[in-house]
Backbone as JSON, one array per atom type, in Angstrom:
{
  "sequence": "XXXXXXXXXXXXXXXXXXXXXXXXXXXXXXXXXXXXXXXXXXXXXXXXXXXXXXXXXXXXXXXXXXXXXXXXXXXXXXXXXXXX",
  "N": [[113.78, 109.28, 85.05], [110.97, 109.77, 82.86], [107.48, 109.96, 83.02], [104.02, 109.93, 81.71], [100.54, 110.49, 81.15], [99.62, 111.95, 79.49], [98.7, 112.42, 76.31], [99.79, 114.27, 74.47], [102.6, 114.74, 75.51], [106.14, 113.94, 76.34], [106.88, 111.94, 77.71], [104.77, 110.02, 77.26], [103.28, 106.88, 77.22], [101.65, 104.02, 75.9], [99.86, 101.61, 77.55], [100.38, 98.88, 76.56], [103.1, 99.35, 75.82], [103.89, 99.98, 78.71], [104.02, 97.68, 79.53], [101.68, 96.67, 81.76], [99.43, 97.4, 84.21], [98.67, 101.43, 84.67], [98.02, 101.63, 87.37], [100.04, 100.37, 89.06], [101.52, 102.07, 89.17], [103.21, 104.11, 91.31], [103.73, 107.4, 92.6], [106.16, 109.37, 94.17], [105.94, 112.48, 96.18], [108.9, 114.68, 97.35], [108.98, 112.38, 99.77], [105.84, 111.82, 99.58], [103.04, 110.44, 98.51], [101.91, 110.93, 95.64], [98.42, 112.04, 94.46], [95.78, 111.82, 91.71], [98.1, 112.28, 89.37], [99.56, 113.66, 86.22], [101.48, 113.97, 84.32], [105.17, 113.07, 85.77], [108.59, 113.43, 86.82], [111.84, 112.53, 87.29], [114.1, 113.42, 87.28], [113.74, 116.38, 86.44], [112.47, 116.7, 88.66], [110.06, 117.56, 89.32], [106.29, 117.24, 88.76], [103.27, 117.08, 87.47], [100.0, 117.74, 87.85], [96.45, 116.91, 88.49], [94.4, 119.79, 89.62], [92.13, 120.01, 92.22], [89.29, 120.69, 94.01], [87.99, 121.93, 97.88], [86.08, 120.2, 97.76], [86.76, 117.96, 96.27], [86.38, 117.84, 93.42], [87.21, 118.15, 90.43], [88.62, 120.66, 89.28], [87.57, 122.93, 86.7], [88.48, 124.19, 83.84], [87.28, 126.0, 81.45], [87.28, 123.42, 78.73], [88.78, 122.1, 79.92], [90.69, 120.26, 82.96], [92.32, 122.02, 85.23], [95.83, 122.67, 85.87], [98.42, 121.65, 87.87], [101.66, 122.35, 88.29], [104.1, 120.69, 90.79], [106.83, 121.0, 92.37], [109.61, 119.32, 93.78], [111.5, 116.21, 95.3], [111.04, 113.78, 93.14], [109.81, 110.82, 92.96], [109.84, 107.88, 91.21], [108.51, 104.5, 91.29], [107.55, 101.6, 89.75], [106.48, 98.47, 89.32], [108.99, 95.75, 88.41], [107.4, 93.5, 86.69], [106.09, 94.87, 85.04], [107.9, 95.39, 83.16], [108.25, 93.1, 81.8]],
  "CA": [[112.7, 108.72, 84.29], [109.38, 110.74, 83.29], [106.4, 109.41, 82.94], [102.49, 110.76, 81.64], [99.41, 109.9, 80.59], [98.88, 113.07, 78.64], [99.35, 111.91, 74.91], [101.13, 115.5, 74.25], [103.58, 114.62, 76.65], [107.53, 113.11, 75.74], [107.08, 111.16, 78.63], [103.96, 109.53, 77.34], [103.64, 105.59, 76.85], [100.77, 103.13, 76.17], [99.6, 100.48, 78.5], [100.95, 97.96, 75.87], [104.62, 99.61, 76.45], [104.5, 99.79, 79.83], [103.36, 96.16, 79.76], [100.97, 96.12, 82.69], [98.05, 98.7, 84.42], [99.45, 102.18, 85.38], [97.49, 101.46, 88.56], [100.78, 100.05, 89.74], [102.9, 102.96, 89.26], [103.41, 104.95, 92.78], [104.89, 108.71, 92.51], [105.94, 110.59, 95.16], [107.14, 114.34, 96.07], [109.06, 115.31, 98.76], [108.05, 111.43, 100.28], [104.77, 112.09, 99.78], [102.59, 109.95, 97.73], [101.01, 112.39, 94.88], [97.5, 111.48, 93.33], [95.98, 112.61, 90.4], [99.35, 112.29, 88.78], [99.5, 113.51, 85.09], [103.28, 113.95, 84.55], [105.83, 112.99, 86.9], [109.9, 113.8, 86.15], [112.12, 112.1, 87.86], [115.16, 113.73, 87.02], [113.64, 117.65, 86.32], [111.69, 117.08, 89.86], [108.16, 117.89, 88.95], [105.03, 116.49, 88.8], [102.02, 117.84, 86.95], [98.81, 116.91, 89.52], [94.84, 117.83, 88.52], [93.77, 120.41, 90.49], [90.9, 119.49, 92.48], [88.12, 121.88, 94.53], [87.89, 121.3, 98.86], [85.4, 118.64, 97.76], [87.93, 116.75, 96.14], [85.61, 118.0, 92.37], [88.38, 118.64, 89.64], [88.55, 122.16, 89.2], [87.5, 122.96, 85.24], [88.97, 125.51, 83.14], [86.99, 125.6, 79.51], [87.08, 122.47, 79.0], [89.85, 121.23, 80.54], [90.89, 120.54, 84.03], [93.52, 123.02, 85.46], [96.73, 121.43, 86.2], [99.7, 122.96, 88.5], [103.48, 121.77, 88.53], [104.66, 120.78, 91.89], [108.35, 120.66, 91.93], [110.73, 119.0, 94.56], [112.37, 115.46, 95.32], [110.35, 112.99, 92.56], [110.7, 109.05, 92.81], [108.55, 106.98, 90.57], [108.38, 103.21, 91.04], [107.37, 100.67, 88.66], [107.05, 97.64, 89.35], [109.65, 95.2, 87.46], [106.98, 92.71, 86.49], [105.58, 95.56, 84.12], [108.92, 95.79, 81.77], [108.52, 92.16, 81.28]],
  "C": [[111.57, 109.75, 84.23], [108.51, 109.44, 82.23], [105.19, 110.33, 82.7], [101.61, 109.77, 80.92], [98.77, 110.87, 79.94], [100.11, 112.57, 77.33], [100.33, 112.75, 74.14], [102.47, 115.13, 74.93], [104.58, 113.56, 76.18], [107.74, 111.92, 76.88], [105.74, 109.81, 78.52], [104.21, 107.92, 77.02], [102.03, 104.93, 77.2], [100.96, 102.29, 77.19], [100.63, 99.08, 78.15], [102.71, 98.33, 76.43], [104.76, 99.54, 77.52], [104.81, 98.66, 80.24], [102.28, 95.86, 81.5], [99.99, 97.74, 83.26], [98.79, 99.53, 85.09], [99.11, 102.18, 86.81], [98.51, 100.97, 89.53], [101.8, 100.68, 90.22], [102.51, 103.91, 90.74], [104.29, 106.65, 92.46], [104.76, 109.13, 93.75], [106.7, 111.96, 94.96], [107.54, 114.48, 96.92], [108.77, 113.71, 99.95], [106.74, 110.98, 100.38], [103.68, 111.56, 98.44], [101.77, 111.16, 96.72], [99.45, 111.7, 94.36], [96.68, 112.51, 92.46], [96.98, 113.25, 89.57], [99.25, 112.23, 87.04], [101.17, 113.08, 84.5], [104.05, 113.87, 85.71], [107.8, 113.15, 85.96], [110.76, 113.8, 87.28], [114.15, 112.95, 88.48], [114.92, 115.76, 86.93], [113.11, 117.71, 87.94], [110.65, 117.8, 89.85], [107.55, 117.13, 88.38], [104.02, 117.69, 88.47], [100.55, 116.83, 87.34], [97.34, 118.03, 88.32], [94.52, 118.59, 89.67], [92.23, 120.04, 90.87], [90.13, 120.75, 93.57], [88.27, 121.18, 96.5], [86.79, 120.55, 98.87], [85.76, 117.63, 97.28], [87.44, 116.6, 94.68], [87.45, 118.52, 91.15], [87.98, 120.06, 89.31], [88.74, 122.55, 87.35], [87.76, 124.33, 84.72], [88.61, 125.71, 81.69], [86.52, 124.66, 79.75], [87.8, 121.24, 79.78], [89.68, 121.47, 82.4], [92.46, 120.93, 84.41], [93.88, 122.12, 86.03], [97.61, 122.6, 87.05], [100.71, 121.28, 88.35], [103.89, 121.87, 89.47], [106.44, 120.09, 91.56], [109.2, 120.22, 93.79], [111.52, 117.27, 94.21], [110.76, 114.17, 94.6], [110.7, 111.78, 92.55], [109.35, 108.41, 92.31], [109.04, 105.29, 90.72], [107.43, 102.32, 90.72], [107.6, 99.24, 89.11], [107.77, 96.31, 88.65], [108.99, 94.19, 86.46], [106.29, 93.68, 85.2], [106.53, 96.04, 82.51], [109.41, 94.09, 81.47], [109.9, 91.33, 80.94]]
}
């Protein structure tokens, strides 16, 4: 499964499609809960995370905020009450 919340992204999906708040979705890497989760790929094993500053400030590039691709063992769960 992949999943994003970047509208470029083949993995992207409204609120309406998901049917319920992404606030429910959980990713991890490696066991390891991820946050600031843009893309997650369940099947390629990467996750695209906001980079953030050791104050926990998103780290800005232009205008954007720089992203990195962490890659290992990805598991996204959903919970069933959201595919209605």
């Amino acid at each position: 499964m992949r999943i994003s919340v970047d509208e470029r992204d083949s993995g992207y999906r409204t609120l309406l499609q998901w049917g319920g708040p992404p606030a429910a979705i959980k990713v991890t890497l490696n066991g390891q809960e991820v946050f600031r989760c843009i893309t997650a790929d369940e099947e390629l094993g990467e996750v695209l995370v906001g980079v953030v500053d050791g104050n926990g400030h998103p780290v800005v590039d232009g205008n954007e905020v720089r992203r990195e691709w962490w890659r290992g063992v990805v598991k996204i769960d959903m919970p069933e009450v959201m595919f209605g």
